[in-house]
Residue, then its C-alpha position, 0 to 999 in steps of 0.5 A: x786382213x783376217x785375223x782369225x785365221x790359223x795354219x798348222x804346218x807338219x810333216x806326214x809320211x807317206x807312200x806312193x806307188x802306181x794303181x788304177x783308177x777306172x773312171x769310164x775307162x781306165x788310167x794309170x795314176x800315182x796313189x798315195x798314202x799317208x800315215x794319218x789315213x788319208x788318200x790321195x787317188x786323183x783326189x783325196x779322201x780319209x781311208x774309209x772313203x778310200x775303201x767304199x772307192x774300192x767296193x765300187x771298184x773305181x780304184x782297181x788292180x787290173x784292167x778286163x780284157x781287151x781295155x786299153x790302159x791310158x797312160x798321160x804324160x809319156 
C-alpha cells in the first residue's frame, strides 16, 4: 500500500446541456460545465482549452448544409 497518496473529494456545480462536436462529422453530445472552469465535452479541458476547441470549430453551434447529424443511444 502506498502511503503517499492523497484524495480530496468536494462537490462542484455545474450545467449540462446539448451541443456539437464535429469530429470528421458531426454528433450531438452532452457538454458540461462546471463552476471552476473546466469542460467537459467528449473529454475534459479547463476552459481556456475549451475556447481554442471553439476557434477551431471542433465544438459547434450548427451543422453545414446537407450534413447529417449522429445522434448514439436513440
Amino acid at each position: 500500500m502506498n502511503k503517499n497518496n492523497v484524495y480530496r473529494n468536494q462537490k462542484i456545480e455545474g450545467r449540462s446541456f446539448f451541443g456539437i462536436i464535429k469530429n470528421g462529422n458531426y454528433f450531438l453530445s452532452n457538454l458540461s460545465v462546471y463552476e471552476d472552469g473546466i469542460v467537459s465535452a467528449w473529454f475534459k479541458s479547463d476552459i481556456y482549452q475549451f475556447e481554442k476547441e471553439l476557434k477551431r470549430k471542433w465544438v459547434v453551434s450548427y451543422i453545414e448544409n446537407n450534413e447529417e447529424l449522429n445522434i448514439h443511444g436513440i
